[in-house]
N, C-alpha and C positions, 0 to 999 in steps of 0.2 A: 447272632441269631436272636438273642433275648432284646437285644435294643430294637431289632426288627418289627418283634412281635409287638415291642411296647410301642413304636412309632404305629405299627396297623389298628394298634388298641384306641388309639388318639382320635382315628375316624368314627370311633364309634360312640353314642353318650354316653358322658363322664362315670355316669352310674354303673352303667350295664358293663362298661368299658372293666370297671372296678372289679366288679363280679368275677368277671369272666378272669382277671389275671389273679384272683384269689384262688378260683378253682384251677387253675393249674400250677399253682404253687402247692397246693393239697395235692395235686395228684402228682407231685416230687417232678415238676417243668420247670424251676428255676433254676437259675446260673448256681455254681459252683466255684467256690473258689480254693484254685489247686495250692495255694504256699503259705506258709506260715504268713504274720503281718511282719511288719518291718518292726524290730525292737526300739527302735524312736519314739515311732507308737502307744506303746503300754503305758498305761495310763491308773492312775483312780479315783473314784468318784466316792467320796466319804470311804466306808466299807468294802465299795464293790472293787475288785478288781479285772480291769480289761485287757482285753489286746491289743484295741485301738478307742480312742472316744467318742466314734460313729457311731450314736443311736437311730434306729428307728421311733419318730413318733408316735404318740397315740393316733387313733382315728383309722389309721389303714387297715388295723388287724381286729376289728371293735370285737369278733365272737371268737377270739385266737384261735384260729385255724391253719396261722402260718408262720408262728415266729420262730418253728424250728430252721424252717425253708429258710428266710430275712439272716439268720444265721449264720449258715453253710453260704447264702451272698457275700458275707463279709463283712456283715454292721456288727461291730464290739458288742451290740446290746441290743436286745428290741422291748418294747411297753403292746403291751396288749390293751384292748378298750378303745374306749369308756364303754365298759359295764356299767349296770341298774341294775336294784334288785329281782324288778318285774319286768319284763320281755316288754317293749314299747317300740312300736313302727316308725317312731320320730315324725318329722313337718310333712308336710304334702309336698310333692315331688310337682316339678323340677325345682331340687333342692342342693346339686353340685355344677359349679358353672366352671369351665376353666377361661382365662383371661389369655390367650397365647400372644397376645401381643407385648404383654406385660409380665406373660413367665409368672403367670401366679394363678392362684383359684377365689372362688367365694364359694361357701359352704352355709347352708343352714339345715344339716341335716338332723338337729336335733335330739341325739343321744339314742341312735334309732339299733336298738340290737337285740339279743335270743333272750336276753335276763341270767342270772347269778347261777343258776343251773346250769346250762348249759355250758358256759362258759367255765364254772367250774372243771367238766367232763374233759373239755376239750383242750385247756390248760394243762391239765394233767397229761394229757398225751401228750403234747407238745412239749413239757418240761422234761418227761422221760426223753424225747429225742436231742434235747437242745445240746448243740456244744457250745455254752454259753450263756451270759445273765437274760434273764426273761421277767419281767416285771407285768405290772396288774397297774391299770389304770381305773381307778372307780369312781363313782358319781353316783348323781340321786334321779329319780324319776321325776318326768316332769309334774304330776298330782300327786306327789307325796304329800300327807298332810305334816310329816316328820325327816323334811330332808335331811337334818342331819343325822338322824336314825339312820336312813337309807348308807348314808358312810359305813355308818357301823356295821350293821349288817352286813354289809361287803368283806368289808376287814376279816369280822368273823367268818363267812363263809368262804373265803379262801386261804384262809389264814393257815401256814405250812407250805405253801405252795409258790408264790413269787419270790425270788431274788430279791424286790423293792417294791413298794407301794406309791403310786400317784393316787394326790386326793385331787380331784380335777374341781377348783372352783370359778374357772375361768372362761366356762365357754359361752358367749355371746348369744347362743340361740336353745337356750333352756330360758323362757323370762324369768326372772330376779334370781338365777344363781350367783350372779356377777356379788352379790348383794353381800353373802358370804367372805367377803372379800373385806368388808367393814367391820372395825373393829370390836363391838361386842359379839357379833354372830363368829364371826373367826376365833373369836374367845371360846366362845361356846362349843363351836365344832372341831376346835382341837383339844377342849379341856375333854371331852366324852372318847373322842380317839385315844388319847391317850389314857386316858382309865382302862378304855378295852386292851390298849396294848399293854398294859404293865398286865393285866390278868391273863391275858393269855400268852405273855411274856414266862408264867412261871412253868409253864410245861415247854414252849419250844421257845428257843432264841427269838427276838424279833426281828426283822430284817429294815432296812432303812427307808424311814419315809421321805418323799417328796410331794410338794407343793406347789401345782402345775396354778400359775399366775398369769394375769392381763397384761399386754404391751399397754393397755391404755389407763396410767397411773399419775397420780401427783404425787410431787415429792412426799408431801404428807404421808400419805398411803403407804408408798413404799416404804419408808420410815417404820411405820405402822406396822406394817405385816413383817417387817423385821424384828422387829418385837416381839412379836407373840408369836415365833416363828421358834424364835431362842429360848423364849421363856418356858413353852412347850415341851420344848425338845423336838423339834422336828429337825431332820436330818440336812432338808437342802430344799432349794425352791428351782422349780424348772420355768426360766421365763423366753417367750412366755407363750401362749394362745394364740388365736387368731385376733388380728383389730378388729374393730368394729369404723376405725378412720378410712377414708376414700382419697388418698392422695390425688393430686390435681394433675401428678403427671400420668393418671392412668389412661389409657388408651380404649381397650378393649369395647364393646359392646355389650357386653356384662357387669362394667363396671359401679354403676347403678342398682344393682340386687342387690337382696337382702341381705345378712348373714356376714361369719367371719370372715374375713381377707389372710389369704396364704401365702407364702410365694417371694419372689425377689422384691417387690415393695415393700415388706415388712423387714426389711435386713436391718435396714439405717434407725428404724424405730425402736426394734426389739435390742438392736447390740446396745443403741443410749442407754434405752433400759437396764438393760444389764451392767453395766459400768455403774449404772448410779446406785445399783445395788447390791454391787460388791463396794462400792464405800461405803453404803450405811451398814453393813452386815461385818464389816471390818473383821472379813476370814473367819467369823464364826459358822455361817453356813457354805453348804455344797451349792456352785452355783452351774446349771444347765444350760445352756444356751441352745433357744431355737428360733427359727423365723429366717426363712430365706436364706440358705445355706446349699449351695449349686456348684464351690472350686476348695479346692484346699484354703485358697487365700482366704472365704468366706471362715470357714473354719476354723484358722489362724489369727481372723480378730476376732471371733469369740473368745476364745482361750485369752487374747493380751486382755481383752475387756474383763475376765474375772473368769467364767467358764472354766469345770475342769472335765467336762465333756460336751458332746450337742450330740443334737436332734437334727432331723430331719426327713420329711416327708413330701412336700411339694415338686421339690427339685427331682425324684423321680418319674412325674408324671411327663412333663419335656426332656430328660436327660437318660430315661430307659437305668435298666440295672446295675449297666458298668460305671454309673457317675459313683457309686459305693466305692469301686476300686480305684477311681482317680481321684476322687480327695482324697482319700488317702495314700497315693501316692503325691502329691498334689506336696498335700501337707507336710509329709514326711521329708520332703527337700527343702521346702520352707525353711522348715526347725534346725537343719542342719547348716541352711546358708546363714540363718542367724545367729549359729553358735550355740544351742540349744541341746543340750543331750538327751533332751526326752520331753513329752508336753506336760509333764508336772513343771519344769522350768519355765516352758512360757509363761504359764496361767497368772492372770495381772501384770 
């Protein structure tokens, strides 16, 4: 019935489509899931511990409304956001396009959500119901005269409340956020994070950061943000984002717009990705894999790429609710046909 709904959802635009299957997630209309996960599964990610290493990404749940719901689905994990500190409408609409020919999306929606208020209110309800880790995804406005201010402030203001922290420096349609990503500003903006976290580290435990990064890197870079990743102390880097690359085998009639790319074209890009930086990070950081992730197998080479969890989000908008319970069912024979006792054993 839930893949039903989300197949009738698919007629409708991408947007309004969105809306509508948030508010019935709020109004407790999502799938449930009746059985423990399969102990194969259990997994963890620096700190956290899961039941499987099916996360939700950022972007679905921006004003967390439903990552209790995402939950009781059966993703090990969900990220709320990207939050801002002030309420911003994001780009002008039509600003979500899906590619069905290609099983992907393009997005320039621009960091469009309620602001650090609101989303404080609503996280707190949602952490009281959650059976399971629930993370904060934050970012900066697009007219900050202090984007990295705007970081902090985040941290602060929800600070006690997420499982985990993503610093989002990587999304393509905020212009020059990508910019962050270079290495004195990333200096910069993890030398003042981590100031506020040791201070607000002496009344509650801190919880583990992540560093939600671009598919589209040179070695350099990666190199780079590996660096100042460890030197910091950040916990793990999620890679990574939407491209901003237009692969030639795209199809679609959309393919052309503006904005991030999501979806099964970013698989081949983001897992390279990934692998190049679990070499240079040589197991000192937590590494996340997202980007086009739709079968257990998808799943399966993240984790041998370096991954000791993923993400994902695109693959439910073509694959409805229950593609949650088939990767990981998916996966969980995977691991067993290889000999694997658990996906701490895959990883690398």
């Amino acid at each position: 019935m839930h893949d039903l709904a989300s197949t009738l959802l698919r007629h409708l635009p991408a947007e309004p489509a969105h809306r509508l299957g948030l508010q019935a997630l709020r109004a407790g209309l999502g799938p449930g899931q009746r059985h423990a996960d399969d102990a194969v599964l259990r997994t963890q990610a620096g700190p956290l511990h899961l039941p499987n290493p099916l996360g939700l990404a950022a972007g679905f749940d921006k004003d967390a409304l439903a990552g209790a719901a995402m939950l009781r689905a059966g993703f090990g994990w969900a990220e709320c956001g990207t939050v801002t500190p002030l309420p911003q409408a994001g780009n002008a609409r039509p600003r979500l396009f899906r590619l069905h020919q290609d099983q992907a999306v393009i997005n320039r929606m621009g960091f469009n959500n309620a602001g650090l208020e609101r989303f404080r209110r609503n996280f707190a309800r949602q952490k009281a119901r959650a059976r399971g880790a629930l993370g904060a995804n934050i970012g900066a406005n697009k007219d900050s005269a202090d984007r990295i201010g705007d970081y902090v402030t985040g941290l602060k203001a929800l600070w006690g409340l997420p499982d985990w922290f993503t610093i989002n420096i990587s999304s393509p349609n905020t212009p020059g956020l990508r910019a962050l990503q270079g290495k004195g500003a990333l200096e910069d903006l993890l030398g003042r994070l981590m100031e506020a976290r040791a201070s607000l580290g002496k009344e509650q435990p801190s919880p583990p950061f992540f560093l939600k990064i671009a598919p589209d890197l040179e070695e350099a870079q990666i190199v780079q943000i590996c660096t100042a990743a460890c030197t910091f102390g950040v916990d793990g880097l999620i890679i990574g984002n939407t491209t901003l690359d237009r692969p030639a085998s795209l199809r679609s009639r959309h393919r052309n717009q503006a904005g991030g790319l999501s979806g099964r074209p970013l698989f081949a890009r983001s897992t390279d990705i990934l692998r190049r930086f679990a070499e240079a990070s040589e197991g000192r950081l937590v590494l996340i894999g997202a980007g086009g992730i739709a079968s257990g197998a998808d799943a399966f080479a993240k984790l041998r790429a370096g991954a000791s969890a993923v993400q994902l989000y695109t693959g439910l908008v073509y694959h409805g609710p229950s593609l949650v319970q088939r990767i990981k069912s998916e996966l969980a024979q995977i691991l067993r046909a290889e000999g694997f006792a658990s996906v701490q054993d895959a990883v690398g």
